[in-house]
C-alpha positions as CSV (number, residue, x, y, z in Angstrom):
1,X,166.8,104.1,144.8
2,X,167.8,102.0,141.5
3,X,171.3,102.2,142.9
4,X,170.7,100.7,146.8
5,X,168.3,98.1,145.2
6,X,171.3,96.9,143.0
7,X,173.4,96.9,145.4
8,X,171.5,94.5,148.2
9,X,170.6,92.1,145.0
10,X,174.3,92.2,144.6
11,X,175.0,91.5,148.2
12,X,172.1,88.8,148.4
13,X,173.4,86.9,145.5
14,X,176.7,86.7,147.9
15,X,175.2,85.4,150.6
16,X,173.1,82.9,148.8
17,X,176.2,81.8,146.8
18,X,177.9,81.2,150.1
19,X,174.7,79.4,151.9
20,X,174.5,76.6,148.7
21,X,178.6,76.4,149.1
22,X,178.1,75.6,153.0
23,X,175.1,73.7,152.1
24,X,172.8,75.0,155.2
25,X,169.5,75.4,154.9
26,X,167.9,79.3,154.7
27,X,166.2,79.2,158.1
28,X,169.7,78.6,160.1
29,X,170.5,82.6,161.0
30,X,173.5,81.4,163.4
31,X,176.1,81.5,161.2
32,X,175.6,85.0,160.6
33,X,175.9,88.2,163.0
34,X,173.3,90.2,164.7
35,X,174.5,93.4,162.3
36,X,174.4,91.4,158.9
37,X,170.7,90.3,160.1
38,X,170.1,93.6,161.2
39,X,170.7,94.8,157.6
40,X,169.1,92.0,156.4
41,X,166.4,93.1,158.2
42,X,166.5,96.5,156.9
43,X,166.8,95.5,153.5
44,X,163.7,93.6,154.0
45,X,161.7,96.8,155.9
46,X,163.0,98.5,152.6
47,X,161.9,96.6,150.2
48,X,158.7,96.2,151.7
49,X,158.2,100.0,151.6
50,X,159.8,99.5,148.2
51,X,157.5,96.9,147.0
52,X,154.5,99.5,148.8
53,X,155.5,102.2,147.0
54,X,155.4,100.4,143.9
55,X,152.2,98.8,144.0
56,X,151.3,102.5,145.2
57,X,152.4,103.7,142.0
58,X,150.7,100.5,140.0
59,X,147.4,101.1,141.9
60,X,147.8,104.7,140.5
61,X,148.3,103.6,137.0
62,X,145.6,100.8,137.4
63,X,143.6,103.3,138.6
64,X,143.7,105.9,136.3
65,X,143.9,103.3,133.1
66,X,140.4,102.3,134.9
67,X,139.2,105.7,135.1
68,X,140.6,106.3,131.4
69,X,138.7,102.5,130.2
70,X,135.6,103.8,132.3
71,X,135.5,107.6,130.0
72,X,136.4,105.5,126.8
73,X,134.1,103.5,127.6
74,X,130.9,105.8,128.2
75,X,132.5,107.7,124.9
76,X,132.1,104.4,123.4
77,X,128.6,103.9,124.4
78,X,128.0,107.8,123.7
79,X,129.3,106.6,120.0
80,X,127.4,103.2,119.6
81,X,124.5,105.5,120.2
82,X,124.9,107.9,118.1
83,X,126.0,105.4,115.6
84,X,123.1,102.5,116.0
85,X,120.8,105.9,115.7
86,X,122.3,106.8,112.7
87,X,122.5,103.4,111.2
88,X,118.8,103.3,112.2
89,X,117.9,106.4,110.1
90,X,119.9,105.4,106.9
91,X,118.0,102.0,107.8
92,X,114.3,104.3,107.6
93,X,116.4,106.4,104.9
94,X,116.9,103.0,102.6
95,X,113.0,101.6,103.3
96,X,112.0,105.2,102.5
97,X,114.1,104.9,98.9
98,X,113.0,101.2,98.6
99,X,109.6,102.3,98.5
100,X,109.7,105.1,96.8
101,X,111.6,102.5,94.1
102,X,108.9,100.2,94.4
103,X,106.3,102.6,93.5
104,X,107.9,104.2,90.8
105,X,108.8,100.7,88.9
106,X,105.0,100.1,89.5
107,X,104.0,103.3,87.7
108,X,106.5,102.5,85.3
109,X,105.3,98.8,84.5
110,X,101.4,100.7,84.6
111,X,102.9,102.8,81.7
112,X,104.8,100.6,79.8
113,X,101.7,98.1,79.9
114,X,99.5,100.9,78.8
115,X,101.9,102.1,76.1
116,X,102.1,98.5,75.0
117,X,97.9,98.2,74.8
118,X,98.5,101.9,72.7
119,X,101.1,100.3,70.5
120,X,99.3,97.2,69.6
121,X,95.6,99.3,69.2
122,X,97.9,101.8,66.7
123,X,99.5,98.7,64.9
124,X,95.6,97.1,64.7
125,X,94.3,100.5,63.4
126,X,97.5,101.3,61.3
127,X,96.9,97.8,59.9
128,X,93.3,98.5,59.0
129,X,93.9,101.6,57.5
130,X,97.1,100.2,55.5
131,X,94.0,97.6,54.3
132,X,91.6,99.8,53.6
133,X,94.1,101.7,51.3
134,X,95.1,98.9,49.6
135,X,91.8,98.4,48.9
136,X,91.2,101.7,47.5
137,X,94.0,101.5,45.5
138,X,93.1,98.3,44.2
139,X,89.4,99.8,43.5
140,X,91.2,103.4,41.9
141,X,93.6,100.7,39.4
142,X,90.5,99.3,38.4
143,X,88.9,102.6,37.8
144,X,91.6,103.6,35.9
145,X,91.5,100.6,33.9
146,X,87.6,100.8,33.3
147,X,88.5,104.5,32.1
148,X,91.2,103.9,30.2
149,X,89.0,101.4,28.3
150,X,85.9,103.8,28.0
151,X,88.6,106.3,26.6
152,X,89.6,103.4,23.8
153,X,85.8,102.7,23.4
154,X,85.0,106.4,23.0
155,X,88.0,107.2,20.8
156,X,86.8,103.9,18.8
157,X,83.6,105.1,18.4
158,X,84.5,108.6,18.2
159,X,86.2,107.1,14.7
160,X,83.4,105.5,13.8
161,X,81.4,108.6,14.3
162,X,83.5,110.8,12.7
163,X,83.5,108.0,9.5
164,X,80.3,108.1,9.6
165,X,79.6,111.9,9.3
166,X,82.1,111.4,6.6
167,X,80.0,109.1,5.0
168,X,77.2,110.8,5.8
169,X,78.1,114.2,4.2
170,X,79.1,111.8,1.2
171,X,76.1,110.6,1.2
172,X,73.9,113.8,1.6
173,X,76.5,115.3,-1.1
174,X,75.6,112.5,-3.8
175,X,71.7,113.2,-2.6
176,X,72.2,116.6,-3.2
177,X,73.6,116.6,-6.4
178,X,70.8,113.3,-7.3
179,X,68.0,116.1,-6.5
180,X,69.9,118.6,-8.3
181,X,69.6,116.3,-11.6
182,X,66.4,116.0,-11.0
183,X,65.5,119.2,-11.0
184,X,67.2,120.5,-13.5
């Protein structure tokens, strides 16, 4: 088929190159036979069938490349589905986790803010006590200096007391012996 369609281009191309050399105009069939328009003719009847056959074969591919656009496409569709109903549960998926975020920074802030208020009532009390100790201590450093200066006293006076036994006994001694003279 390839073959007899190169050969009536070859044989056209002839033709026209000796029409432009006579300069005659394409409808003028005199100058040729009744065979060569016969074939021409026949060339004509086959490449209309030709031509048929090949816009057949295009309406087949055009055809089938619709029927093929036509499946991808309902696959397509099928897909889109699938894929807006998918996109619409991570959607519900990523609300769902945005709440659930939400709710757990809120209980997180609630117990930050209520460890904070336990902090700061600890630091107050801490504080106090810290206050009151100091206080104690300073009361205990002033008991210890109040005994420390009773001690002093006591062991001052417990001298004194002990010198004056001493002179006491002395004494009591020299009365002794006075009302010993005397009675003797």
């Amino acid at each position: 088929m390839w073959l007899w369609s190169l050969v009536k281009l070859r044989l056209l191309s002839l033709l026209r190159f000796r029409k432009v050399r006579a300069f005659t105009s394409p409808d003028q069939y005199e100058e040729y036979s009744r065979s060569i328009l016969q074939l021409f003719c026949l060339w004509k009847d086959s490449d209309i069938v030709e031509w048929e056959n090949t816009f057949q074969m295009l309406f087949g591919a055009c055809s089938k490349m619709s029927e093929d656009l036509l499946r991808n496409k309902k696959q397509m569709q099928i897909q889109s589905a699938s894929k807006e109903q998918s996109l619409a549960e991570w959607e519900q998926q990523v609300c769902e986790l945005k709440s659930q975020l939400a709710s757990q920074e809120n209980a997180n802030q609630q117990e930050i803010s209520k460890l904070q208020a336990e902090n700061h009532w600890l630091q107050n009390r801490l504080a106090e006590k810290l206050q009151q100790a100091r206080h104690q201590n300073d009361v205990i450093d002033e008991l210890k200096r109040d005994l420390v200066e009773s001690v002093q006293q006591m062991e001052v006076s417990e001298g004194r007391r002990l010198c004056y036994e001493h002179k006491i006994r002395v004494l009591e001694e020299q009365i002794d012996r006075f009302l010993a003279k005397e009675e003797v």
